[in-house]
Structures are given as structure tokens and as C-alpha cells.
PASEBA-1860 file (N, C-alpha, C; in nm, 3 decimals):
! residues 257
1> XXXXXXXX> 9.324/10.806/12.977/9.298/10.925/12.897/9.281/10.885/12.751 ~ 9.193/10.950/12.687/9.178/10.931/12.577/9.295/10.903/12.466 ~ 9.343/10.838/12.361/9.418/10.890/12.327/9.422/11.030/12.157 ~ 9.517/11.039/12.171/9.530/11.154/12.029/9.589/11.115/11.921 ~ 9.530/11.125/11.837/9.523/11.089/11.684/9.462/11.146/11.597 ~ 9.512/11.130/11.491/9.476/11.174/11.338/9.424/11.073/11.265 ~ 9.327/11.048/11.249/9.205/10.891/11.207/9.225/10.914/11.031 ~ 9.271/10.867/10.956/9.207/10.867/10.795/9.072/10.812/10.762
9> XXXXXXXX> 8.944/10.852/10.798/8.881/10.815/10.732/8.817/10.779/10.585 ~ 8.895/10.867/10.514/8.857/10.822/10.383/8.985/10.870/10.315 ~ 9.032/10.821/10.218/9.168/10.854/10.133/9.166/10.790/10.007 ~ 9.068/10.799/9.918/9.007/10.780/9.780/9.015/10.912/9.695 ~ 9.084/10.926/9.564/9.097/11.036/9.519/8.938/11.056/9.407 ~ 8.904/11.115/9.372/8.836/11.202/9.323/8.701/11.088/9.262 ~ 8.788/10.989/9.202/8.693/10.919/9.133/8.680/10.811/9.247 ~ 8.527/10.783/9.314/8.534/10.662/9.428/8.630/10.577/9.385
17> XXXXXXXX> 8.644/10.497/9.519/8.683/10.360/9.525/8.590/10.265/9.585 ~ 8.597/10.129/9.501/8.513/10.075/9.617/8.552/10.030/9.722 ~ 8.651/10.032/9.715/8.732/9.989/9.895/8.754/10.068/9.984 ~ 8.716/10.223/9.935/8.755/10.370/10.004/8.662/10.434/10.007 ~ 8.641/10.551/10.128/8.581/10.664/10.132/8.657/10.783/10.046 ~ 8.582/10.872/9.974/8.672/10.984/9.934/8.695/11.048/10.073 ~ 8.751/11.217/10.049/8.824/11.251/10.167/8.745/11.266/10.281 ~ 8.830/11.270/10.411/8.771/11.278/10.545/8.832/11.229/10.668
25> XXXXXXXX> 8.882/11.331/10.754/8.994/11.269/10.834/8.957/11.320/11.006 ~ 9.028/11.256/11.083/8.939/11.318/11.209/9.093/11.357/11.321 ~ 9.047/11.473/11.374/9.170/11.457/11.470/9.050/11.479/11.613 ~ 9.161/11.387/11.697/9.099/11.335/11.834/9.208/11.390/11.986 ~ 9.128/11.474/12.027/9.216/11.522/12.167/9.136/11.547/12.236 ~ 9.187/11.465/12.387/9.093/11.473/12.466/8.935/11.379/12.462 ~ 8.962/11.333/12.378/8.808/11.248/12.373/8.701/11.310/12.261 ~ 8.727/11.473/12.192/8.680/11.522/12.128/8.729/11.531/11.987
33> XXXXXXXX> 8.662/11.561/11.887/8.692/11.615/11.732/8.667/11.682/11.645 ~ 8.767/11.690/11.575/8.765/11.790/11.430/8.745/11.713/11.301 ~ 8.650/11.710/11.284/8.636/11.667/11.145/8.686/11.750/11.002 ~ 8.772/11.677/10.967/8.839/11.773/10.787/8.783/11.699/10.680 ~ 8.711/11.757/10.668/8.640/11.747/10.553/8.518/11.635/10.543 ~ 8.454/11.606/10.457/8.370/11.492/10.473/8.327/11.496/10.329 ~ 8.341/11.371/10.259/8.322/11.369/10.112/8.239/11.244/10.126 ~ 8.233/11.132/10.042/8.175/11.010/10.029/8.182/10.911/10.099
41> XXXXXXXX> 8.130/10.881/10.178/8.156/10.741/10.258/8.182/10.781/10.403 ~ 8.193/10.880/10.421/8.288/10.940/10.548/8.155/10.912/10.663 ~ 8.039/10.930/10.628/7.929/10.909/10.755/7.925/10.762/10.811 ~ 7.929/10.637/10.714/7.920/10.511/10.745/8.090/10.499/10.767 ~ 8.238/10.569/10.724/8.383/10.522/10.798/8.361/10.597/10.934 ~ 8.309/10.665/10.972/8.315/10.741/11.075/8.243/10.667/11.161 ~ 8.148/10.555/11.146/8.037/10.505/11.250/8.098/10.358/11.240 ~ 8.211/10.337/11.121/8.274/10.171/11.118/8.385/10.187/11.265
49> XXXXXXXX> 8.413/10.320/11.273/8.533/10.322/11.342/8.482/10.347/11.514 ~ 8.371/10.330/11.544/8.334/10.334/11.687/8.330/10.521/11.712 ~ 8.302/10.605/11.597/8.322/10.770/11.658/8.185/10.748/11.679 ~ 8.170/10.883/11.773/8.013/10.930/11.826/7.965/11.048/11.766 ~ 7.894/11.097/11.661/7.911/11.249/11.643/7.876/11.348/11.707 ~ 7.832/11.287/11.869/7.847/11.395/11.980/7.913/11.435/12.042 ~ 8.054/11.390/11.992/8.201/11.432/12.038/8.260/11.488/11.973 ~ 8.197/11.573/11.813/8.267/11.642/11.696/8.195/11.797/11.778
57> XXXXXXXX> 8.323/11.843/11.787/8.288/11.985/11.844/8.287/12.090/11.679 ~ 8.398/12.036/11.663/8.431/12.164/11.518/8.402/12.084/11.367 ~ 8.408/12.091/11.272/8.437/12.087/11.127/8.468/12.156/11.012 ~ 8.548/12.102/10.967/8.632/12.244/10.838/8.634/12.154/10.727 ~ 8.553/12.207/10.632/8.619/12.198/10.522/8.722/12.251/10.402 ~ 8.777/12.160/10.356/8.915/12.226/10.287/8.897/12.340/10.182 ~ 8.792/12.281/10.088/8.738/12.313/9.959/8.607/12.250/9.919 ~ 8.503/12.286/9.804/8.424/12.270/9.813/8.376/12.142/9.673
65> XXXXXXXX> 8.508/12.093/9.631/8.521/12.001/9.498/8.386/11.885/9.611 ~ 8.293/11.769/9.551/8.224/11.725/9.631/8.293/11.593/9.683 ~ 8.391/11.534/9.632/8.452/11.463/9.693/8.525/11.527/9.827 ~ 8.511/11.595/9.891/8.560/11.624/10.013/8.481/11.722/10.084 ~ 8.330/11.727/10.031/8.213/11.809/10.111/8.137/11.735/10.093 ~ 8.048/11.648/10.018/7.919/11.584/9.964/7.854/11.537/10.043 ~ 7.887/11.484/10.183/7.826/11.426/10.312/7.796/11.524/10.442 ~ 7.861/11.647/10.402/7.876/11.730/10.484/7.672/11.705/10.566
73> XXXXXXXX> 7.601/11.790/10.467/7.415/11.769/10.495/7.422/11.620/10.540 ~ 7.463/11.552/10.561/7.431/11.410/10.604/7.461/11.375/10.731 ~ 7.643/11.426/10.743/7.704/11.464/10.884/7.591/11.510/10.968 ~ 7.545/11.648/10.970/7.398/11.693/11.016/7.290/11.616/11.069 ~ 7.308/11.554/10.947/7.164/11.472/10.945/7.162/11.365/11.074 ~ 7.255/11.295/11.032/7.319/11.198/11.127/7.360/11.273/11.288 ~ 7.393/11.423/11.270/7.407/11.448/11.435/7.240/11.431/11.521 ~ 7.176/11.507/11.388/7.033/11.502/11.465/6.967/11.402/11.478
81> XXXXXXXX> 6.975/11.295/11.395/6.931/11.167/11.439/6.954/11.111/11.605 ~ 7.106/11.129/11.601/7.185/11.110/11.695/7.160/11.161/11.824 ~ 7.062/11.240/11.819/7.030/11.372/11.911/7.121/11.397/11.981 ~ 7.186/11.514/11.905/7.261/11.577/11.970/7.210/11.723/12.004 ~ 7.268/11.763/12.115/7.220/11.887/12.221/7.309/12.013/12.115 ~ 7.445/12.020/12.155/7.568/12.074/12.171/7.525/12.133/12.010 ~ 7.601/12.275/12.031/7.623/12.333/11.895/7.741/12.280/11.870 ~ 7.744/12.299/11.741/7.871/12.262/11.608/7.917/12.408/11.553
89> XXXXXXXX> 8.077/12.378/11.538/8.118/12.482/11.440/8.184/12.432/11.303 ~ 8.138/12.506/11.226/8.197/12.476/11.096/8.219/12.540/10.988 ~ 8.312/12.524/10.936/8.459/12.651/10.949/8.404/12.599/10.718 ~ 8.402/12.692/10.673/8.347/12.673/10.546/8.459/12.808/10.465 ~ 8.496/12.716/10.305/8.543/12.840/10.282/8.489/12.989/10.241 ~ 8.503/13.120/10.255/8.374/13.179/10.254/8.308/13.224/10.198 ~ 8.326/13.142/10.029/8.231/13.147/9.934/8.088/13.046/9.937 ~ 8.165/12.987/10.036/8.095/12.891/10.057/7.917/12.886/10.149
97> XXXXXXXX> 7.940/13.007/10.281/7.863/12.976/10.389/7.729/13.027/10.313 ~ 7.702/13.101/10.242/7.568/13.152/10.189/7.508/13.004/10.136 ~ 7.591/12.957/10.036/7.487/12.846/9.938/7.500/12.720/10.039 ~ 7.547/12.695/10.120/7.510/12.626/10.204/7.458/12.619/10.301 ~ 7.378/12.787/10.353/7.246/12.811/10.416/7.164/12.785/10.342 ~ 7.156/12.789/10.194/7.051/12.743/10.121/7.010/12.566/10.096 ~ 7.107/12.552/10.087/7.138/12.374/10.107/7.088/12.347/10.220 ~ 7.106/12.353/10.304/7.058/12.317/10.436/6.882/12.284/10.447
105> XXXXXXXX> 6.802/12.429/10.351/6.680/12.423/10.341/6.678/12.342/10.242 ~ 6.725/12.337/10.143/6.674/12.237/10.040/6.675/12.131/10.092 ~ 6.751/12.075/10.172/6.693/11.956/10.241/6.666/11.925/10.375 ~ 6.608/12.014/10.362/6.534/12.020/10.484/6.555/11.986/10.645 ~ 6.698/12.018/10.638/6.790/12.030/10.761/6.793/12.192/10.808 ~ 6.745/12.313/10.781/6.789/12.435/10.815/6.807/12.411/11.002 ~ 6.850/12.521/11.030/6.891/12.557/11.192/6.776/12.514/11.248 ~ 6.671/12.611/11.174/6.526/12.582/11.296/6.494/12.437/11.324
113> XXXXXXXX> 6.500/12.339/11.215/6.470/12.206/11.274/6.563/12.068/11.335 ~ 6.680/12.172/11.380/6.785/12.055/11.404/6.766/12.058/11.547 ~ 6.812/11.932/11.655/6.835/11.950/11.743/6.908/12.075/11.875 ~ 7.048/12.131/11.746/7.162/12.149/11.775/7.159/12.270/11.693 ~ 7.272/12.342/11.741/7.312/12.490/11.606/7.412/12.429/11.568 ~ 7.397/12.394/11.423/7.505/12.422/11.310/7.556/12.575/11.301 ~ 7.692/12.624/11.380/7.706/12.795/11.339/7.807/12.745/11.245 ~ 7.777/12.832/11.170/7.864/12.823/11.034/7.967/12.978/11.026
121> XXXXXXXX> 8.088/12.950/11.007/8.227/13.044/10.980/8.247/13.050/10.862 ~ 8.263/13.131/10.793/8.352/13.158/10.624/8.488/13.166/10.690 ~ 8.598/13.123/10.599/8.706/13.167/10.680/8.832/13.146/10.521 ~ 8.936/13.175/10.539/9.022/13.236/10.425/9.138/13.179/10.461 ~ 9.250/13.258/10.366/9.430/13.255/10.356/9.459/13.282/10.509 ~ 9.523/13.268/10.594/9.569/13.279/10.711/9.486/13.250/10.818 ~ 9.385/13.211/10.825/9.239/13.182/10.907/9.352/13.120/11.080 ~ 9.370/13.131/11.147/9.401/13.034/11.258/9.250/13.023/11.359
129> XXXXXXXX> 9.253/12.877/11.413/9.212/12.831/11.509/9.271/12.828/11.582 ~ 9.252/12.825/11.718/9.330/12.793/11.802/9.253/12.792/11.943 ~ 9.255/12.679/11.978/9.179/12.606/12.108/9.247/12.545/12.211 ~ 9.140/12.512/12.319/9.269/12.497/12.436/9.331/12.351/12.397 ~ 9.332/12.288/12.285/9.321/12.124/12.243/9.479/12.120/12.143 ~ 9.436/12.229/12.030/9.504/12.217/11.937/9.505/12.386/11.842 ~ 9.558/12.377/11.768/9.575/12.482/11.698/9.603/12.473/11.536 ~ 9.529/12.550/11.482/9.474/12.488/11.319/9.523/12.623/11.244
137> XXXXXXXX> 9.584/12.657/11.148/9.602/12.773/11.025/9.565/12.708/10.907 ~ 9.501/12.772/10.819/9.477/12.758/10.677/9.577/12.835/10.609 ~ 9.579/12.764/10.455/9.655/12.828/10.339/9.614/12.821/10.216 ~ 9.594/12.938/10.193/9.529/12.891/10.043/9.616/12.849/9.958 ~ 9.582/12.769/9.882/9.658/12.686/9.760/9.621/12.708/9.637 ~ 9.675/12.680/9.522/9.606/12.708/9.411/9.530/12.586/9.331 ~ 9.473/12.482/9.367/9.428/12.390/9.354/9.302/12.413/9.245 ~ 9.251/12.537/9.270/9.109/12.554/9.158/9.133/12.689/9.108
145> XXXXXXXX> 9.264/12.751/9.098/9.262/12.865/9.048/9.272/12.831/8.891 ~ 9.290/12.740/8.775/9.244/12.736/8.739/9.054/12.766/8.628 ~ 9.025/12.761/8.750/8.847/12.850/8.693/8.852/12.967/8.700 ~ 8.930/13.075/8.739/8.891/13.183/8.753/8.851/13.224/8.652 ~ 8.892/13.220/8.534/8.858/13.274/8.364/8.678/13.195/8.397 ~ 8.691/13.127/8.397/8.544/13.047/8.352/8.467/13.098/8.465 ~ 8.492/13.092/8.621/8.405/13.171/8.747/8.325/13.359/8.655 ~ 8.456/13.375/8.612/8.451/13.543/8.590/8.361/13.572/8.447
153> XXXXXXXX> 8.350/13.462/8.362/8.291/13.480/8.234/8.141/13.413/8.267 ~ 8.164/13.342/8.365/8.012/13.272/8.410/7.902/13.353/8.529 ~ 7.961/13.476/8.563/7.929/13.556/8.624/7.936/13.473/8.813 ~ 8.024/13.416/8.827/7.962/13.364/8.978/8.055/13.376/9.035 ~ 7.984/13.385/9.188/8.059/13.460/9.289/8.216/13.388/9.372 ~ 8.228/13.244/9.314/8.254/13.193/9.358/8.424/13.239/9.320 ~ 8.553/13.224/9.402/8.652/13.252/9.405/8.745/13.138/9.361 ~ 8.741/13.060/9.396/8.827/12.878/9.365/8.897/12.865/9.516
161> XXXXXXXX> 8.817/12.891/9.643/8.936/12.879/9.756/8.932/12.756/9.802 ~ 9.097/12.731/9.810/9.108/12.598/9.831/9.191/12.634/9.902 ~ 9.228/12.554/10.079/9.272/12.538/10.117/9.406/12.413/10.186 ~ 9.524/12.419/10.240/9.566/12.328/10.289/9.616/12.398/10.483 ~ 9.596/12.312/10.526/9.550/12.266/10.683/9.677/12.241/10.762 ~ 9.747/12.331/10.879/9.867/12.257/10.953/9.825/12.299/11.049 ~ 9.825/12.180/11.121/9.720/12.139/11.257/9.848/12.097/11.342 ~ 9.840/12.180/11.507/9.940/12.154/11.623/9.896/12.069/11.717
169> XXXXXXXX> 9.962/11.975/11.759/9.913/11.976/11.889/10.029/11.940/12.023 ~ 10.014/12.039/12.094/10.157/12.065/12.141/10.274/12.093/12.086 ~ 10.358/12.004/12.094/10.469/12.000/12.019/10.501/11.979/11.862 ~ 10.353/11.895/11.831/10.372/11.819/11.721/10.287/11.869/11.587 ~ 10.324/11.882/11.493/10.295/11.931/11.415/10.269/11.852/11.234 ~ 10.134/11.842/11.177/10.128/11.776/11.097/10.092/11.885/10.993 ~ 10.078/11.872/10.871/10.019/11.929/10.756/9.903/11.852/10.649 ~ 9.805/11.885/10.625/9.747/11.838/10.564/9.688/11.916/10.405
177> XXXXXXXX> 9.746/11.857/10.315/9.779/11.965/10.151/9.641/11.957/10.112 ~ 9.568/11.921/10.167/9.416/11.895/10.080/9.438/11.859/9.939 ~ 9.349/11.939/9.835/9.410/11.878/9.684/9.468/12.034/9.653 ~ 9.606/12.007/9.590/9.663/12.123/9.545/9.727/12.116/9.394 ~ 9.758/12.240/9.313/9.811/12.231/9.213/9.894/12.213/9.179 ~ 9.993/12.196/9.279/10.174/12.154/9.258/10.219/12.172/9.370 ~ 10.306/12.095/9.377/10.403/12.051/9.480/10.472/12.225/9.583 ~ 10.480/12.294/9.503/10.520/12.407/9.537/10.441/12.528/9.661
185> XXXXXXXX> 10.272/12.473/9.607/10.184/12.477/9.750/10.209/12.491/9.846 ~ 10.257/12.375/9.848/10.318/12.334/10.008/10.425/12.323/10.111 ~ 10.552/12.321/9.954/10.719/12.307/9.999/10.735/12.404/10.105 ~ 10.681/12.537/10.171/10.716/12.636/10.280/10.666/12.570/10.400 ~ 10.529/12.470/10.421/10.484/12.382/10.523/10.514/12.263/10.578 ~ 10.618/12.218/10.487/10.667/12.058/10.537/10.751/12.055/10.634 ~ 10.860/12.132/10.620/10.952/12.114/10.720/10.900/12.087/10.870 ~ 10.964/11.966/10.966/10.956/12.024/11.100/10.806/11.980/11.147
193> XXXXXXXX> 10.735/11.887/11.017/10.626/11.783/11.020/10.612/11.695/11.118 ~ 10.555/11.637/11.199/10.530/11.469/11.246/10.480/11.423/11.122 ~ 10.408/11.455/11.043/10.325/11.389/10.956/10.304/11.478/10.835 ~ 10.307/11.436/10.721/10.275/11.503/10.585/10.164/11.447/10.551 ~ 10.027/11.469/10.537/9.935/11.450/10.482/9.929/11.469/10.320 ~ 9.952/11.432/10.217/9.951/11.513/10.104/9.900/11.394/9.961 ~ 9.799/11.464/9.888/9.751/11.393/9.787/9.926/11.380/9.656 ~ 9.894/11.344/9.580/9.985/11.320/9.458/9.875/11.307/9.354
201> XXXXXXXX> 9.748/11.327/9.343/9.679/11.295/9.233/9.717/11.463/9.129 ~ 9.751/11.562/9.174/9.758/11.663/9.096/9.866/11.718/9.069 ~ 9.990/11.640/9.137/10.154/11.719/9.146/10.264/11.607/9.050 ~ 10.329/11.714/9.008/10.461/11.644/8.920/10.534/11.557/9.066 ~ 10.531/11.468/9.043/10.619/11.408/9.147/10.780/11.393/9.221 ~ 10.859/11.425/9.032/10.984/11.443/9.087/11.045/11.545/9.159 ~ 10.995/11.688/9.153/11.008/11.783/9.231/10.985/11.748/9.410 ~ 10.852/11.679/9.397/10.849/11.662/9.536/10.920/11.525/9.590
209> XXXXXXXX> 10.960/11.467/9.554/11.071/11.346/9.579/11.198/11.387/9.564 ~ 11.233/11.466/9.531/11.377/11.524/9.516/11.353/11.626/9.673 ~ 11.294/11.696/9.725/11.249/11.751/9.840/11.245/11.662/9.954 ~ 11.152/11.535/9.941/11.138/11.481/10.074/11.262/11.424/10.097 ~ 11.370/11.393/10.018/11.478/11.327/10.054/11.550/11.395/10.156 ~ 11.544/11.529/10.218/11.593/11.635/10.239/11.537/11.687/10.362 ~ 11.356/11.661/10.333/11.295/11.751/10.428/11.295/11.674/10.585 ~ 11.286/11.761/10.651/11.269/11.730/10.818/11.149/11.697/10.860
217> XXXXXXXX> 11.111/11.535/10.794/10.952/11.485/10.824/10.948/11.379/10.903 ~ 10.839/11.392/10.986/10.836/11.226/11.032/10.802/11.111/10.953 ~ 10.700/11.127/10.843/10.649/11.025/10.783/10.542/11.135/10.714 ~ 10.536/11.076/10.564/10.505/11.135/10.478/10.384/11.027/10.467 ~ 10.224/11.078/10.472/10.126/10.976/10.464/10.070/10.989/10.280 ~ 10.087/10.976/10.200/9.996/10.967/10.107/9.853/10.889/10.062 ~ 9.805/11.013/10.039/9.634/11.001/10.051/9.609/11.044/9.852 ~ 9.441/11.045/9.915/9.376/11.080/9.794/9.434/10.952/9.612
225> XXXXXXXX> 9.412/10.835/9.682/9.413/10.739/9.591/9.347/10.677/9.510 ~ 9.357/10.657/9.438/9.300/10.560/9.282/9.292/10.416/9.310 ~ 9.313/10.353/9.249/9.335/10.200/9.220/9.482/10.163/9.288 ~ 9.452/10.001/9.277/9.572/9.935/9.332/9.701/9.973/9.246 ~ 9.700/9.986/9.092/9.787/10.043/8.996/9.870/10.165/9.077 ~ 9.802/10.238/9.078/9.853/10.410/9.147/9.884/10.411/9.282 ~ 9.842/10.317/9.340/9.937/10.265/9.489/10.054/10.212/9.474 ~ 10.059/10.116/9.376/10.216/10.045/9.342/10.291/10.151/9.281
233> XXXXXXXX> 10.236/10.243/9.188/10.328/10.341/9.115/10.369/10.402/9.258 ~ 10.319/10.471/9.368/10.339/10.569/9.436/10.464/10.461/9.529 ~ 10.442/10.389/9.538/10.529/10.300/9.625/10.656/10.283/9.537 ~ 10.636/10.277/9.442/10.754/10.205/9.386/10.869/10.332/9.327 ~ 10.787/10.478/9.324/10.830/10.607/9.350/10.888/10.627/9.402 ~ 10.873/10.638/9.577/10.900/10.668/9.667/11.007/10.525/9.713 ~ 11.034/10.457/9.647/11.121/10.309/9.701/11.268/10.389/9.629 ~ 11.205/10.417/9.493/11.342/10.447/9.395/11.398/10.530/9.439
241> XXXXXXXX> 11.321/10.649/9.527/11.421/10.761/9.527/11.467/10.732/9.694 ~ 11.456/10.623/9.716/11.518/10.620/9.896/11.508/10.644/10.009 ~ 11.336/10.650/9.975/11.251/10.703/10.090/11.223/10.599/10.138 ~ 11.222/10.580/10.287/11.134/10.473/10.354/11.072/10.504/10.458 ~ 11.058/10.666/10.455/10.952/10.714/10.591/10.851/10.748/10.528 ~ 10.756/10.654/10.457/10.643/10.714/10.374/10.561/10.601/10.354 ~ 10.446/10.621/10.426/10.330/10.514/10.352/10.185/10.545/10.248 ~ 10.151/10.458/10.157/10.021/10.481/10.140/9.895/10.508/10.218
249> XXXXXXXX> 9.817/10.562/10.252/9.693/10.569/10.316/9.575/10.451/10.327 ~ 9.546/10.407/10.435/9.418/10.333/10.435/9.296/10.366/10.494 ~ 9.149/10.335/10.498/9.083/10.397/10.572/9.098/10.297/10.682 ~ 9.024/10.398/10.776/9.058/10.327/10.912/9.237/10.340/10.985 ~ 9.355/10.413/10.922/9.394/10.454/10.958/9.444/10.540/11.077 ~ 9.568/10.510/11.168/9.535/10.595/11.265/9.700/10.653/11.284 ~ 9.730/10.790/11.313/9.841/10.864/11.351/9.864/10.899/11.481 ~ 9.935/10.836/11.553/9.955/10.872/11.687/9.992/11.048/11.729
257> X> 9.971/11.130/11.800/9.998/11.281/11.803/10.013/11.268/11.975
END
């Protein structure tokens, strides 16, 4: 039987790496997948790692910053190359699904000329999935609330939704913080984890290290990285305060579920 996992394909924070994909992670049950997100690099980590993209049934993205969408039209591109039959779902936040029917034509991927249906979902604060595989809820975070002054004075429609991701499967239960504005995001989702997915490029850290000492996690994965510098800081963080169920992120990564 296949096995089940949570793949890191890319775990590069905002500004590339050259050793990294920005974000993009895959969960695998049953032989099938969910793609979260797809930012830079994620089409060539996804084809380093032996995936097929005729086995991606669903895709969600978190938010629409382009480090964790920018490949999305490419994903596409690459299914139809691929010829694939099978429709796709993909779960968009839902400011999102309009300008990316337009995207689609601008490059000249729309519905009519793909192999396959791209159906596209808007979806929000409490959104659940739930399939006979696994089971997915969204949360909005405040990660881009920030713009609202500037969205609202710039006249656009756009909201700042950003989401973070706690994905079941069976018993087991992971979280994934996407990029958020503070640690506080998330503190109601950790508990009772297999896995913490969670960036540090945007959160005060001691709050959330004074927490994990405490919380009921299996292993705390940190993603969304910089340079070798900001790997040693995060390590040497997480050493001081007496954590040792916590690693840095690599691509090519894999989480047993």
C-alpha cells in the first residue's frame, strides 16, 4: 500500500533560496494528493521527487503572497502536458477565484484548452474538506491584515485572506500556519499535533517557545527559511529553550502520517 505522508516540497521563506523551493507541500493517501500551495520551484521539487501530477486530485492554496501561488498556471500547465484526463479541484481563497479565471486566459491555459477541468472553489474562515482520505479546515489568520487601510484607499476588492491549514488523517493530526502575523494565530491549533508545520519568518519567537515547551506536539517542523544564518539562529533557539522535538525543514522532506 502506498504509503502516507506529508512531502515538504519547498520551505524557502519569501526571498528565494538557491538551495530551496519557496512554499509547497504535498500530502499523500492512498497513492493520491493534495497539493498546499505551490510557489517557486515547486513544479521541478515535485517532478525531483518521483510525484505524477495525475495523482493530484485536489489543491489549496493558503494565500495569494506569490511565493506560495506563482507556479500555480504552471502546475496546469504541466498537468496538461502530462495529459491528464481527470478534473482537478482547487480550493482558492475567494478573492481570489475571479482574477485567476482571468490569469488562466492570459496565458493561455483557460478551461476550454486544457485537457482536464481545473474547477475552481473560493473558500474562507471555517471552510472544511472532508474526504473519504482525509479531512482539511481552514483558519483565517491575520497574516495580511495589515493592507486593509491601503486595499480600502486603493479601491480593490481584495480582503488580505490568509489562511492556516489542520489537515486529519485518521487519528493523526497536523497543522500547517502558512505565513501568519504572530504566534497567537495559531496557539488554539497546536495542541494534540503529530506535526506543527509553522513559518517563524513573521512571529516574536519567545512567546512561541515559552508555549512549545508545554504544548502536546509531536514534532514541531519549521519551514519558510532564509539562509544558513536563520537556520542556526532557529536551532540554536529552540536548543536554549529545551526543545528537542523540533527540526528545521528541508526540501524533499518527508512526514510519516
Amino acid at each position: 500500500m502506498p504509503r502516507t505522508r506529508f512531502t515538504i516540497l519547498g520551505s524557502s521563506a519569501g526571498l528565494p533560496q538557491a538551495d530551496r523551493a519557496t512554499s509547497g507541500y504535498l500530502l499523500t493517501v492512498g497513492g493520491r494528493h493534495l497539493l498546499v500551495d505551490c510557489g517557486g520551484g515547486i513544479c521541478s521539487s515535485f517532478r525531483r521527487r518521483g510525484f505524477n501530477p495525475r495523482d493530484v486530485d485536489r489543491i489549496i492554496i493558503s494565500h495569494t503572497h506569490p511565493d506560495h501561488c506563482c507556479e500555480l498556471p504552471l502546475f496546469l500547465q504541466m498537468m496538461y502536458l502530462m495529459k491528464r484526463a481527470d478534473p482537478v479541484d482547487i480550493y482558492l481563497p475567494e478573492e481570489f477565484v475571479e482574477p485567476f479565471r482571468a490569469l488562466q486566459a492570459a496565458m493561455y491555459i483557460p478551461p476550454e484548452k486544457l485537457s482536464f477541468e481545473p474547477r475552481l472553489h473560493g473558500y474562507g474562515d471555517g471552510f472544511t474538506l472532508d474526504t473519504d482520505r482525509f479531512t482539511l479546515v481552514a483558519h483565517a489568520n491575520n497574516h495580511l491584515a495589515h493592507n486593509t487601510d491601503l486595499f480600502d484607499r486603493l479601491g480593490w476588492p481584495n480582503r488580505g485572506q490568509s489562511h492556516s491549514l489542520v489537515i486529519s488523517v485518521g487519528e493523526k493530526h497536523l497543522l500547517y500556519s502558512g505565513d501568519i502575523k504572530g504566534f497567537d494565530d495559531i496557539r488554539h491549533l497546536i495542541d494534540g499535533c503529530e506535526y506543527v508545520i509553522t513559518e517563524t519568518t513573521h512571529i516574536d519567537m519567545d512567546p512561541f517557545l515559552t508555549f512549545a515547551q508545554h504544548a502536546d506536539v509531536g514534532r514541531f517542523i519549521i519551514t519558510h527559511l532564509a539562509d544558513d544564518d536563520n537556520v542556526m539562529q532557529i536551532n540554536a533557539a529552540f536548543r536554549k529553550a529545551g526543545l528537542d522535538n523540533f527540526v528545521c525543514a528541508v526540501d524533499g522532506m518527508e512526514l510519516p502520517l
